[in-house]
DRENDO-1510 file (C-alpha; in Angstrom, 1 decimal, always signed):
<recs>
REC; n; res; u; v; w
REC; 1; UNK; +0.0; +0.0; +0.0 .
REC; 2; UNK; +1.2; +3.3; -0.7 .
REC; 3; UNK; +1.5; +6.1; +2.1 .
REC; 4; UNK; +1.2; +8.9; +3.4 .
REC; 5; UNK; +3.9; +10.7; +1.8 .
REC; 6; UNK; +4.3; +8.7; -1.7 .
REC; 7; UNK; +4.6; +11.6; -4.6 .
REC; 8; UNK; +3.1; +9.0; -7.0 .
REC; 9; UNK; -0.3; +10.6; -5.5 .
REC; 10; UNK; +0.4; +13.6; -7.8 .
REC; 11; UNK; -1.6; +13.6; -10.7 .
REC; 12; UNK; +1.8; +14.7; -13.0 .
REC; 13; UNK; +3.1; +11.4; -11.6 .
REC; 14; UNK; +0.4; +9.0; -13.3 .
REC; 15; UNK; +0.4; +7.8; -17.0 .
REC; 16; UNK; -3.0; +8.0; -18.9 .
REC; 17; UNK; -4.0; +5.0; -18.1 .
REC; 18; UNK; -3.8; +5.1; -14.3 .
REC; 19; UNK; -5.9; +7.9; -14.7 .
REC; 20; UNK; -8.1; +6.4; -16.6 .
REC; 21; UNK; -8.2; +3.9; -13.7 .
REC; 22; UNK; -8.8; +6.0; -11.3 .
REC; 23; UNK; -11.4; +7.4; -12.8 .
REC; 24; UNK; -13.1; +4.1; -13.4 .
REC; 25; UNK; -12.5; +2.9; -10.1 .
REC; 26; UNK; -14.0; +6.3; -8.3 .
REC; 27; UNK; -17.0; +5.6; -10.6 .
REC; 28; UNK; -17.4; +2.1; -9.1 .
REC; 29; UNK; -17.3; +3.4; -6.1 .
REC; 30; UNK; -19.4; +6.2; -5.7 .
REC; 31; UNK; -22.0; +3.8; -7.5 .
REC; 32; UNK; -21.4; +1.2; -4.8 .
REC; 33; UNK; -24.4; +0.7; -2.1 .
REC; 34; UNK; -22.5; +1.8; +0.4 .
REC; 35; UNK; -21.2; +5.3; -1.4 .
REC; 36; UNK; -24.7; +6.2; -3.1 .
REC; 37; UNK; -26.6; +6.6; +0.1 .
REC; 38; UNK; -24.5; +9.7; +1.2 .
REC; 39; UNK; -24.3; +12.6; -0.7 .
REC; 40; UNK; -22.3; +14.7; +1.5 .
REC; 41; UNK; -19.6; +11.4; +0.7 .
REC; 42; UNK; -20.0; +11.0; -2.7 .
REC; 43; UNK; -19.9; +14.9; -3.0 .
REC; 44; UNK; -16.2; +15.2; -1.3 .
REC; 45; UNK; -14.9; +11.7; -2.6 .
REC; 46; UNK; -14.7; +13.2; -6.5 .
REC; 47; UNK; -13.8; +16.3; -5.8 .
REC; 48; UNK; -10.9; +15.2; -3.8 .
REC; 49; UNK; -9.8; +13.1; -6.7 .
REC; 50; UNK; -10.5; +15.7; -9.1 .
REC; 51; UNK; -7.9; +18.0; -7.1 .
REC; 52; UNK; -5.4; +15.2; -7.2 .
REC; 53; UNK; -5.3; +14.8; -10.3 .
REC; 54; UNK; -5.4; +17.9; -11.9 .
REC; 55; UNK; -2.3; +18.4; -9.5 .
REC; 56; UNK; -3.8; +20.9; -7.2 .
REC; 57; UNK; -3.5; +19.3; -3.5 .
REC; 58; UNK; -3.4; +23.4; -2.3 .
REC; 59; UNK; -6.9; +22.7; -2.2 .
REC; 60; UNK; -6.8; +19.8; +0.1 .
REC; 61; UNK; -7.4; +21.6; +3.1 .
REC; 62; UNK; -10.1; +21.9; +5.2 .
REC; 63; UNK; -11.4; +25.1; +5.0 .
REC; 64; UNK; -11.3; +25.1; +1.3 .
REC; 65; UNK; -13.3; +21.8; +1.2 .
REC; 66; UNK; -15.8; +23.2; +3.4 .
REC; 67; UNK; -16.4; +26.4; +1.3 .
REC; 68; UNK; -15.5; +24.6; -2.4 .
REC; 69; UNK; -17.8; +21.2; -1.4 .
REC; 70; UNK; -20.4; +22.0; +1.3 .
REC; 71; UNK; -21.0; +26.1; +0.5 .
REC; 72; UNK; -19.8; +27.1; +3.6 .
REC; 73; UNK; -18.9; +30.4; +4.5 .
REC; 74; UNK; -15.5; +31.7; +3.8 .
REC; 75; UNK; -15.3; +32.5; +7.5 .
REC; 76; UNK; -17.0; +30.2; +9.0 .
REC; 77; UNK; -15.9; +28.2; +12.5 .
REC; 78; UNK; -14.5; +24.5; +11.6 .
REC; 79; UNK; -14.3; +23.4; +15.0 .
REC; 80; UNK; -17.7; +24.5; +15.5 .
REC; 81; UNK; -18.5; +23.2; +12.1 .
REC; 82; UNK; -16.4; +19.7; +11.4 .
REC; 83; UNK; -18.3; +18.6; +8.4 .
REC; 84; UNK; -15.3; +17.9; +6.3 .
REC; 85; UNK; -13.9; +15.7; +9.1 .
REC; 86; UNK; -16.6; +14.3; +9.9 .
REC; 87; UNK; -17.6; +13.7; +6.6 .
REC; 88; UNK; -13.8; +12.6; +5.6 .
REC; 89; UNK; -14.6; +10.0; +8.0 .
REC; 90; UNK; -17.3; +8.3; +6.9 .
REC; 91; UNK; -15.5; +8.1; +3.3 .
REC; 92; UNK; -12.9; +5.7; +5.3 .
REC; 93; UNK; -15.5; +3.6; +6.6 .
REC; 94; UNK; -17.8; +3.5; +3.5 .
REC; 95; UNK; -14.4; +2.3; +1.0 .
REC; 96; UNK; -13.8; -0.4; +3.9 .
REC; 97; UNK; -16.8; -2.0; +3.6 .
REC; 98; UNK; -16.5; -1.0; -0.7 .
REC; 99; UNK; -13.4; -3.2; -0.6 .
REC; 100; UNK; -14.5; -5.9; +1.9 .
REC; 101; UNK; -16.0; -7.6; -1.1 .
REC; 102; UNK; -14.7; -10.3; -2.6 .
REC; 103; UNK; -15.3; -9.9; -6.2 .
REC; 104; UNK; -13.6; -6.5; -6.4 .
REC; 105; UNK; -11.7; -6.6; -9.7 .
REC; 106; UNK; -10.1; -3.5; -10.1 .
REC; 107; UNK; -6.4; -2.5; -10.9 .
REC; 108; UNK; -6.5; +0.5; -8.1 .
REC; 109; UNK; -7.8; +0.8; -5.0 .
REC; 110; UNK; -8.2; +4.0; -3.1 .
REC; 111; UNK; -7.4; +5.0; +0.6 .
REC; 112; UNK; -8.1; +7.8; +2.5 .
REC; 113; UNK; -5.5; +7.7; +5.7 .
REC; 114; UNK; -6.6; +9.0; +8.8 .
REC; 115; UNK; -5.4; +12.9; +9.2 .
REC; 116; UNK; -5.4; +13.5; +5.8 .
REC; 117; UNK; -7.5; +14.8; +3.0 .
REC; 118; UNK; -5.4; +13.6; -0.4 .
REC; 119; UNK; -5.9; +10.1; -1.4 .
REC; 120; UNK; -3.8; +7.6; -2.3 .
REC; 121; UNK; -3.8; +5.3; -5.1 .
REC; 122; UNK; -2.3; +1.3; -4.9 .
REC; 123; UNK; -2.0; -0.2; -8.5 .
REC; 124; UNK; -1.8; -4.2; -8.5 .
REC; 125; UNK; +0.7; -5.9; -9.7 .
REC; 126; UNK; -1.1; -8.6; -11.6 .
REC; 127; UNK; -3.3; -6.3; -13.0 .
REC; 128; UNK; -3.2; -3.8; -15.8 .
REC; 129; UNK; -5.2; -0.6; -16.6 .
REC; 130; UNK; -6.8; -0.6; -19.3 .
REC; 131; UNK; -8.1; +1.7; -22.1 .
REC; 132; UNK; -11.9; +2.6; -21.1 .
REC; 133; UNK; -14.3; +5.3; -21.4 .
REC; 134; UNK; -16.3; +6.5; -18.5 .
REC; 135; UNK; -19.4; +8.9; -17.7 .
REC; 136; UNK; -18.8; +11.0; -14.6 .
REC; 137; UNK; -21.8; +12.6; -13.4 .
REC; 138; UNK; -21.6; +16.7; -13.5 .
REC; 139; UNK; -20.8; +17.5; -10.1 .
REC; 140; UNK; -18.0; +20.8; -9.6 .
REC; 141; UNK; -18.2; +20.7; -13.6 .
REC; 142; UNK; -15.1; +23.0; -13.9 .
REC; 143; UNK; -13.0; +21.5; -11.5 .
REC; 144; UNK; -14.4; +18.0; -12.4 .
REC; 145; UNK; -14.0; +17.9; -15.9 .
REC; 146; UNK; -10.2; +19.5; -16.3 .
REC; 147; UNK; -9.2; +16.3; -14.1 .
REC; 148; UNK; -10.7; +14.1; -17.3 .
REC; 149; UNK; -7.6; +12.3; -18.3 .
REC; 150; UNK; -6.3; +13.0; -22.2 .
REC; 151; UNK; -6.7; +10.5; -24.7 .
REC; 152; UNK; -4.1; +7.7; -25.1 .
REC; 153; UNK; -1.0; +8.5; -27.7 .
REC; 154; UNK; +2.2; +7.7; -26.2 .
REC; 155; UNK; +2.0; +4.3; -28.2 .
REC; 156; UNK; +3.7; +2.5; -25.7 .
REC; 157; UNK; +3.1; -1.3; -25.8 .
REC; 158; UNK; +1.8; -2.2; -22.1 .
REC; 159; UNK; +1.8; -5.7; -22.6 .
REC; 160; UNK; +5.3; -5.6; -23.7 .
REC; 161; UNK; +6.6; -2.9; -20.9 .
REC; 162; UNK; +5.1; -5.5; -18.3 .
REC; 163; UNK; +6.8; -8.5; -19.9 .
REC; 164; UNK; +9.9; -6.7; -19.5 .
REC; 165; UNK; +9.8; -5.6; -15.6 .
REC; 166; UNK; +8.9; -8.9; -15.0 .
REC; 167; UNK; +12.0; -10.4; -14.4 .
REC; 168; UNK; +13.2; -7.4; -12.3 .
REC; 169; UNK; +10.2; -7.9; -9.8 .
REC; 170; UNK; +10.8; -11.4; -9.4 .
REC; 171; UNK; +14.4; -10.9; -8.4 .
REC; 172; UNK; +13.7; -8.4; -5.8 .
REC; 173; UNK; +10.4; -10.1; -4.2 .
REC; 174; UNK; +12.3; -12.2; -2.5 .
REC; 175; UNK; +14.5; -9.3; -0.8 .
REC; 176; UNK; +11.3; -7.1; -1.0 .
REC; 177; UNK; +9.9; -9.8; +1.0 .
REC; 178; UNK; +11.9; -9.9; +3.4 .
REC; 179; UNK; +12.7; -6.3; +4.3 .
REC; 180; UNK; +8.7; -6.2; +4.5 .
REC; 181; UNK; +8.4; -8.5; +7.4 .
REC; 182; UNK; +11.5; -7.6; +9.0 .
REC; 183; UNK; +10.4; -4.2; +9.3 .
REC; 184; UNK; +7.1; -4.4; +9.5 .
REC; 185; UNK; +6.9; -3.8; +13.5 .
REC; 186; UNK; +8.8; -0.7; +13.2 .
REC; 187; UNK; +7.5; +0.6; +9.9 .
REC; 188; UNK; +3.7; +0.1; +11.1 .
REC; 189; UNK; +3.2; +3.0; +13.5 .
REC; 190; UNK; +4.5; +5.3; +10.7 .
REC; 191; UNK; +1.1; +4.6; +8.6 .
REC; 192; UNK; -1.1; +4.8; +11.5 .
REC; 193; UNK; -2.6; +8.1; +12.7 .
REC; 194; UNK; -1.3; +9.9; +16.4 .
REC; 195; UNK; -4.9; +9.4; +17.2 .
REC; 196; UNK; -4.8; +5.9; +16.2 .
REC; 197; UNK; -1.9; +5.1; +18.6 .
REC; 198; UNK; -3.2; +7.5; +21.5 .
REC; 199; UNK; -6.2; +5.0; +22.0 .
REC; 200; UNK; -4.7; +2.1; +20.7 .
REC; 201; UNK; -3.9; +0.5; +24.4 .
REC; 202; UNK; -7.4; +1.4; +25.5 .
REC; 203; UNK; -9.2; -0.6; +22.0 .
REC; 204; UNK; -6.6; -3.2; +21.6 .
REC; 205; UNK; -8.4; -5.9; +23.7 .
REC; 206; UNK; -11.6; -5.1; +21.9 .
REC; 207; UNK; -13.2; -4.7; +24.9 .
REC; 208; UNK; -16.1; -1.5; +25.5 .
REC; 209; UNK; -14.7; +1.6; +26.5 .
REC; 210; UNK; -16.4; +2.9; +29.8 .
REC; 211; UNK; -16.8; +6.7; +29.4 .
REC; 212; UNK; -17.3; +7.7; +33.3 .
REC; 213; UNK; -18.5; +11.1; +33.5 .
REC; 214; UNK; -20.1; +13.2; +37.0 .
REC; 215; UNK; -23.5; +12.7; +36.6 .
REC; 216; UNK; -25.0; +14.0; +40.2 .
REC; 217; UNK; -25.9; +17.6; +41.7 .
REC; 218; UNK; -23.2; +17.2; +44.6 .
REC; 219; UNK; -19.5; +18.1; +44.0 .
REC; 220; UNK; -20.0; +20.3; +40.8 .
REC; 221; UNK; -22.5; +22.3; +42.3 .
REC; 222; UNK; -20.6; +23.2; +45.9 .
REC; 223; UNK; -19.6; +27.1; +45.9 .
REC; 224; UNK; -15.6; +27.0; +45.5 .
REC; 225; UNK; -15.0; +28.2; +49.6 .
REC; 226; UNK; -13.1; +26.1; +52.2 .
REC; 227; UNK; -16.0; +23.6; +52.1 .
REC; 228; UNK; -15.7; +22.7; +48.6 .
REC; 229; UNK; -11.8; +22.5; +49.1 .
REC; 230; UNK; -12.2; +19.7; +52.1 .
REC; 231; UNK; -14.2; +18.2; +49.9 .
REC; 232; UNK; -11.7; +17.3; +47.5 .
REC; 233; UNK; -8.7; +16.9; +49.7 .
REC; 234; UNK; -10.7; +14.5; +51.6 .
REC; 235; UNK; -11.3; +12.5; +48.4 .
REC; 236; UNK; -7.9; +12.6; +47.4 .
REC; 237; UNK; -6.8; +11.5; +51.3 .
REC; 238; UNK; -8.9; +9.2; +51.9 .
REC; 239; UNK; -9.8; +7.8; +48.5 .
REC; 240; UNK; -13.4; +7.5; +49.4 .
REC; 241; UNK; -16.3; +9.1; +47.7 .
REC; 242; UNK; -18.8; +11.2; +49.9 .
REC; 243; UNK; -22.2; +9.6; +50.1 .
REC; 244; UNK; -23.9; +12.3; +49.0 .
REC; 245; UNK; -22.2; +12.2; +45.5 .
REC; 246; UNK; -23.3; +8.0; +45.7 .
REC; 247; UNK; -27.0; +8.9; +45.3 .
REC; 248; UNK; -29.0; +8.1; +42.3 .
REC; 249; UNK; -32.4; +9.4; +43.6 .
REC; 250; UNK; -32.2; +12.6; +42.0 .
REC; 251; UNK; -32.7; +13.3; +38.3 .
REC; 252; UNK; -29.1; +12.5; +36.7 .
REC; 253; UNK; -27.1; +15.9; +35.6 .
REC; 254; UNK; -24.6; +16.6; +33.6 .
REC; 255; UNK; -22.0; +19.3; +32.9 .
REC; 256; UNK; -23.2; +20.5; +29.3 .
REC; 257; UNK; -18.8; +20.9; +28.3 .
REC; 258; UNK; -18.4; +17.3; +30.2 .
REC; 259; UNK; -21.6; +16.1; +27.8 .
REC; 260; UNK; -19.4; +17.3; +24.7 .
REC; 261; UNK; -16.6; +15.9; +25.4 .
REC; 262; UNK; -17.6; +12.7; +26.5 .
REC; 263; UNK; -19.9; +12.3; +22.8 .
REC; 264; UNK; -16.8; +13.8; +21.4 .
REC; 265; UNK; -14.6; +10.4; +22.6 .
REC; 266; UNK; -17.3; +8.2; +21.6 .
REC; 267; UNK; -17.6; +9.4; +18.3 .
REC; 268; UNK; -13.6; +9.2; +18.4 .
REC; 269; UNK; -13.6; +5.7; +19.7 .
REC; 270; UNK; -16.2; +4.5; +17.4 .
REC; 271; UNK; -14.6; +6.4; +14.2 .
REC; 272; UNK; -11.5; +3.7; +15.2 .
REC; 273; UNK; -14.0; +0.9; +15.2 .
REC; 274; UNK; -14.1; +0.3; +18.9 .
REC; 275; UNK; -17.7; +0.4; +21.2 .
REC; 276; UNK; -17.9; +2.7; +24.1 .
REC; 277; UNK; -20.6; +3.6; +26.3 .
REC; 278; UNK; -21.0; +6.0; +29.0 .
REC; 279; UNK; -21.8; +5.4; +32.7 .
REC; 280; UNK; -22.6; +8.4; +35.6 .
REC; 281; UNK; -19.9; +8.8; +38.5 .
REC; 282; UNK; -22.9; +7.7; +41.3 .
REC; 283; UNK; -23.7; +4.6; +39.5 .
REC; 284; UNK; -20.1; +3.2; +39.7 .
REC; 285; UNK; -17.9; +1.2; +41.9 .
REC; 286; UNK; -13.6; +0.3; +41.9 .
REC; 287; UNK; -15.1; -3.4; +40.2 .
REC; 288; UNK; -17.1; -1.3; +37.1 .
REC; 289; UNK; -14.2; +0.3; +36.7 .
REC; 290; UNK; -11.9; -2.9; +36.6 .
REC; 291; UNK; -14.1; -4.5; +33.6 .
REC; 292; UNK; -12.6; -2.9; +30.7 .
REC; 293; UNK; -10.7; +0.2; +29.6 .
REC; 294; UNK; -11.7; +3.5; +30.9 .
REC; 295; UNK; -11.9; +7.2; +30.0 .
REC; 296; UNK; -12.4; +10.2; +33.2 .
REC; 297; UNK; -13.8; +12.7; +31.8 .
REC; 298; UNK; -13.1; +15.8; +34.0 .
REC; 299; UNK; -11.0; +16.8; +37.0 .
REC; 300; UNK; -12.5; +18.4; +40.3 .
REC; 301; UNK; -16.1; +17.2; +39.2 .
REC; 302; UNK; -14.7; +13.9; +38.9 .
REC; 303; UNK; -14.1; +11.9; +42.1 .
REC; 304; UNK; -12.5; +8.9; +40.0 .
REC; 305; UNK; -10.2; +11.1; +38.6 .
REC; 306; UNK; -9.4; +12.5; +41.9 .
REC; 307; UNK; -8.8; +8.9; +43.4 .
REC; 308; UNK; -7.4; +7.3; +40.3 .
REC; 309; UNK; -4.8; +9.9; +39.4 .
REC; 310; UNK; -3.7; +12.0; +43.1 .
REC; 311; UNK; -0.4; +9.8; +43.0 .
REC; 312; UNK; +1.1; +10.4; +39.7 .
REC; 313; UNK; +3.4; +13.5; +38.9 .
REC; 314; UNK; +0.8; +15.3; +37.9 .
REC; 315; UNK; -2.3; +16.1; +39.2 .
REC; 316; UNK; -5.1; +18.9; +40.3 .
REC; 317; UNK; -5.0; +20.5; +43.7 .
REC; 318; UNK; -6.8; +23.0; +45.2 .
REC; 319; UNK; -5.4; +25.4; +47.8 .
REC; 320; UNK; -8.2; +25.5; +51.3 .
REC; 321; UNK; -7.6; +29.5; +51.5 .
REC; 322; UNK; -7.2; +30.9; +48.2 .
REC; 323; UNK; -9.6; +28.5; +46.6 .
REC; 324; UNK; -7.0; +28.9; +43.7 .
REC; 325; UNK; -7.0; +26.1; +41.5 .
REC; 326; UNK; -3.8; +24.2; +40.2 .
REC; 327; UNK; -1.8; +21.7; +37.8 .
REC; 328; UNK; +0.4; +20.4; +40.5 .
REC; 329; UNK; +4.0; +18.7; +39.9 .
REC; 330; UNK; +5.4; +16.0; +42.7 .
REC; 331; UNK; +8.9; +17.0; +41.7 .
REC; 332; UNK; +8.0; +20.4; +42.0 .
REC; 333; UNK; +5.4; +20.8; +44.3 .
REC; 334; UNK; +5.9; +25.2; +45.0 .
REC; 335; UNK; +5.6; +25.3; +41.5 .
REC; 336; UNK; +2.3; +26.7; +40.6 .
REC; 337; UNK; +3.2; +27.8; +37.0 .
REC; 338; UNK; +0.2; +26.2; +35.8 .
REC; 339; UNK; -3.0; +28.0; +37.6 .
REC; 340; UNK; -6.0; +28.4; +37.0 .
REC; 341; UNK; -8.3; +31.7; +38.1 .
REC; 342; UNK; -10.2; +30.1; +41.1 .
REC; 343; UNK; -13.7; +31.8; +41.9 .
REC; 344; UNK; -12.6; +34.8; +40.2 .
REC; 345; UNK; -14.6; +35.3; +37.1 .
REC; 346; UNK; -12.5; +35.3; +33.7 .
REC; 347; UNK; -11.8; +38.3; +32.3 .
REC; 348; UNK; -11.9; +38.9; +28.5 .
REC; 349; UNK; -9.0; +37.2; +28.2 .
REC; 350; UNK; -7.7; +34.6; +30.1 .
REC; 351; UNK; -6.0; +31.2; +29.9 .
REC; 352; UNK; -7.3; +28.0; +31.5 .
REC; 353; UNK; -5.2; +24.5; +31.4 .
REC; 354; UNK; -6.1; +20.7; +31.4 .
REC; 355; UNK; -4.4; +17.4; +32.3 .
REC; 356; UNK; -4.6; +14.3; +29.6 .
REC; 357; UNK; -3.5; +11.2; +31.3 .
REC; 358; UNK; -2.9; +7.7; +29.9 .
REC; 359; UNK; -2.0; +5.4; +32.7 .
REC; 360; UNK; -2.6; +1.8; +33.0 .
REC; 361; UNK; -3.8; +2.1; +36.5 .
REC; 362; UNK; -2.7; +0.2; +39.7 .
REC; 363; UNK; -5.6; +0.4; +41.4 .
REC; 364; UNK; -8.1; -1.1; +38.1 .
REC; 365; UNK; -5.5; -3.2; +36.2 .
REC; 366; UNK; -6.7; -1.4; +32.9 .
REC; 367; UNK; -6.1; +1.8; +30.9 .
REC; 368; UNK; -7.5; +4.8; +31.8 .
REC; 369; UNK; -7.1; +8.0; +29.2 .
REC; 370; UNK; -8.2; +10.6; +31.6 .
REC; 371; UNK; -9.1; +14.4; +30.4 .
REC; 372; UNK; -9.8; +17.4; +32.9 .
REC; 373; UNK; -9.5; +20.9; +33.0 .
REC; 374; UNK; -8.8; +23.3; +35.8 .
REC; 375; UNK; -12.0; +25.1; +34.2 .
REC; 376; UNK; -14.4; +24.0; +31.3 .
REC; 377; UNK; -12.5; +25.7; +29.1 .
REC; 378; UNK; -9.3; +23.3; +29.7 .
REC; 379; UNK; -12.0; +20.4; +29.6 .
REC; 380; UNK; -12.9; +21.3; +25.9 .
REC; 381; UNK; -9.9; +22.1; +25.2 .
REC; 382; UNK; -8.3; +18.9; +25.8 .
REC; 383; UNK; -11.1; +16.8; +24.4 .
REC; 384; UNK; -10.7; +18.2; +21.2 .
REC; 385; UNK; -6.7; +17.8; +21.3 .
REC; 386; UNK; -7.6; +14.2; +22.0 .
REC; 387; UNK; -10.2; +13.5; +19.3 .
REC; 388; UNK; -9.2; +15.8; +16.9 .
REC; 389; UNK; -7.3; +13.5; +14.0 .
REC; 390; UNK; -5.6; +17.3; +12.7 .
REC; 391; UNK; -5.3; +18.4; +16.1 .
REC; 392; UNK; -3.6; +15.0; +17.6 .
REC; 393; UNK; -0.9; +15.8; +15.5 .
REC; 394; UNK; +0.6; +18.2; +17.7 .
REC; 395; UNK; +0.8; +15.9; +20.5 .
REC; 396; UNK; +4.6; +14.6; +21.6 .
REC; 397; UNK; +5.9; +12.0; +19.3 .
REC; 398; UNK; +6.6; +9.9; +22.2 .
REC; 399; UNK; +2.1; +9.8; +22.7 .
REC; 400; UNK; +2.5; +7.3; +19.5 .
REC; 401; UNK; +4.5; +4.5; +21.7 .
REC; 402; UNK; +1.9; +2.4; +22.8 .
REC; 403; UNK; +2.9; +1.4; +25.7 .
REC; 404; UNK; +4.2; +4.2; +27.2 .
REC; 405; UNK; +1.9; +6.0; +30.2 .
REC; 406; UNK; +1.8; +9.6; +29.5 .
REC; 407; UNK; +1.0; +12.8; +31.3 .
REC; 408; UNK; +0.4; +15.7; +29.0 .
REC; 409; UNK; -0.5; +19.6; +30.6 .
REC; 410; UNK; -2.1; +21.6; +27.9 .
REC; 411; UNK; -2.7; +25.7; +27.8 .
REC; 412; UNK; -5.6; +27.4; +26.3 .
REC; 413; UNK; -6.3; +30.9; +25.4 .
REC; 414; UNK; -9.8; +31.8; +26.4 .
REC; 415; UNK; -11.4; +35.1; +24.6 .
REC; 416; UNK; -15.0; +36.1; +25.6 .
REC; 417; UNK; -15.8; +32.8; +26.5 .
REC; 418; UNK; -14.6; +31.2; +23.3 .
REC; 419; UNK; -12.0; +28.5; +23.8 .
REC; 420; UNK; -8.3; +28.6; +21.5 .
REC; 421; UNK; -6.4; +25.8; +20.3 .
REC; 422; UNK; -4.6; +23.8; +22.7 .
REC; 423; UNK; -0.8; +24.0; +23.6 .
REC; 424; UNK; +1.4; +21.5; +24.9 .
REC; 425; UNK; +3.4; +23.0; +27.7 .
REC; 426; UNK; +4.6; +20.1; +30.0 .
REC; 427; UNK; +4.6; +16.1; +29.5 .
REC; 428; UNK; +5.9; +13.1; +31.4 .
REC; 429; UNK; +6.2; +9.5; +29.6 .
REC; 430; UNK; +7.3; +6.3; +32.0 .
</recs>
């Protein structure tokens, strides 16, 4: 399979007749019962292979496919509005289940890799492409139609060409061979996604991911005072939860920013063909928790999060008298670079900051990928950092070993309420 990086993607790099193919096979597909259903996917799908090969991958990006495809607005929001990832998505899981079939015959197949918007084209050996004339439906007519491919006059024999390269691919299959399976473990993480490797751990068991989210009127609700400070330092002490966060007789409640970002990892979770489901804090016990993988969404509101993660380097503290709210390092503990504003309301400006956790835990004997933010702010910021398939690309390289436990302290800019993108500004791996 070609990747991520091969220039053969390039439409300048293809003969007529890969064209051609290409063509041929995009028609086959967007005709396939699985394509046809979705016009949003068959909409982007020949547009971004009309870009490629009329060698113009400028317009690969996101915004551009959200204005040039879907109509949006030049200035529109595309973290409020991910329709081209989301969108981008469903192309990957509609070709899988396109190429799951046996019968498929074609000389190309096309992949979309995760994180990126240019396809990629993988020609088969055994096969040729051949001459053949094919009715595109008018979609982007301009665009579309200049990425027709010309008509056929080099005069080059294929049949001959192909007799002729024979001899050289059988004398380096063997040695192709074997540099492909001796390489294979360290070449693979190379074609797989950061976000694919951040949850990897958590889905490699195929077990249900347990999304564990505060779910009672109790600890979220207490005014940040002294009160609300024992609170969580008792939790963290004693590693017991209060009863009056254990009670289920009142209407479940959730933290609408929690809410997002827990649908946000389940959408992520099942976008990498795993099953999640969500479970309330009240509802849950140290054995729910040791069933499966798990993912904390929040910090303070989280008394899981509190027990779970209070004895790693990093963690969330409160101070009793300030009520000011804090990142905490164990190697550092006077270090209070990473603060958040405590009861005082934020300004116009501000800056909030979240812990991301991967730890297989002690205490459960599974994985936990925990995200909380001093603030809501740090909350949504770090849920999209960890979801995000262009965002998780600026996570530490050292996030793609998979079976490393990671820390990672992020910093966002918050303006009139509205959350920035997330920077990495500390990280511990062990």
């Amino acid at each position: 399979m070609l990747n991520a990086t091969e220039s053969r993607v390039l439409g300048s790099a293809l003969s007529s007749k890969e064209r051609e193919a290409i063509l041929t096979e995009c028609q086959h597909i967007v005709s396939h019962p699985s394509f046809r259903t979705s016009k949003r996917c068959v909409d982007l799908f020949r547009y971004i292979i009309a870009c490629v090969l009329q060698d113009d991958p400028t317009r690969l990006k996101e915004r551009t496919l959200g204005i040039e495809v879907f109509g949006r607005n030049p200035e529109y929001d595309t973290n409020a509005d991910p329709i081209v990832r989301m969108t981008a998505n469903e192309i990957r899981k509609r070709l899988a289940v396109c190429y799951q079939e046996g019968d498929h015959s074609s000389c190309v197949r096309i992949y979309l890799f995760p994180g990126s918007y240019s396809p990629q084209f993988e020609f088969s050996r055994g096969k040729e492409p051949v001459e053949t004339t094919v009715e595109i439906p008018q979609h982007h007519d301009s665009v579309w139609d200049e990425a027709k491919p010309e008509d056929i006059a080099s005069g080059v024999d294929w049949h001959d060409a192909r007799g002729r390269r024979r001899l050289l691919w059988a004398c380096a299959g063997l040695v192709l061979c074997g540099l492909m399976l001796g390489g294979w473990l360290f070449l693979a993480p190379q074609f797989s996604s950061t976000q694919d490797l951040v949850w990897a751990p958590l889905l490699q068991g195929h077990q249900p991911v347990m999304v564990c989210v505060q779910d009672q009127i109790g600890l979220s609700t207490l005014p940040v005072n002294s009160t609300w400070a024992d609170v969580i330092a008792k939790i963290v002490a004693t590693h017991e939860i209060p009863a009056s966060l254990q009670s289920n007789t009142q209407v479940p409640t959730m933290d609408f920013v929690d809410a997002q970002a827990a649908s946000q990892v389940v959408a992520s979770i099942d976008s990498l063909h795993g099953k999640a489901y969500m479970r309330g804090t009240s509802t849950l016990a140290l054995p729910d928790l040791r069933r499966g993988p798990d993912v904390l969404i929040g910090a303070f509101d989280n008394p899981w999060a509190l027990i779970l993660l209070s004895g790693l380097r990093y963690h969330v503290l409160v101070d009793p008298v300030t009520q000011v709210e804090w990142i905490a390092d164990a190697r550092n503990p006077a270090d209070r670079r990473f603060a958040g504003s405590g009861f005082i309301p934020y300004a116009n400006t501000s800056v909030d900051y979240a812990l991301i956790t991967r730890v297989r835990s002690p205490e459960t004997g599974t994985w936990i990928l925990a995200i909380g933010g001093l603030g809501l702010h740090g909350t949504e910021s770090g849920s999209e950092l960890i979801t995000d398939p262009n965002l998780s690309r600026e996570l530490p390289r050292m996030a793609r070993n998979t079976q490393k436990n990671f820390q990672i302290v992020i910093e966002t800019t918050v303006i009139n309420g509205s959350t920035g993108p997330p920077k990495v500004v500390a990280t511990y791996f062990w």
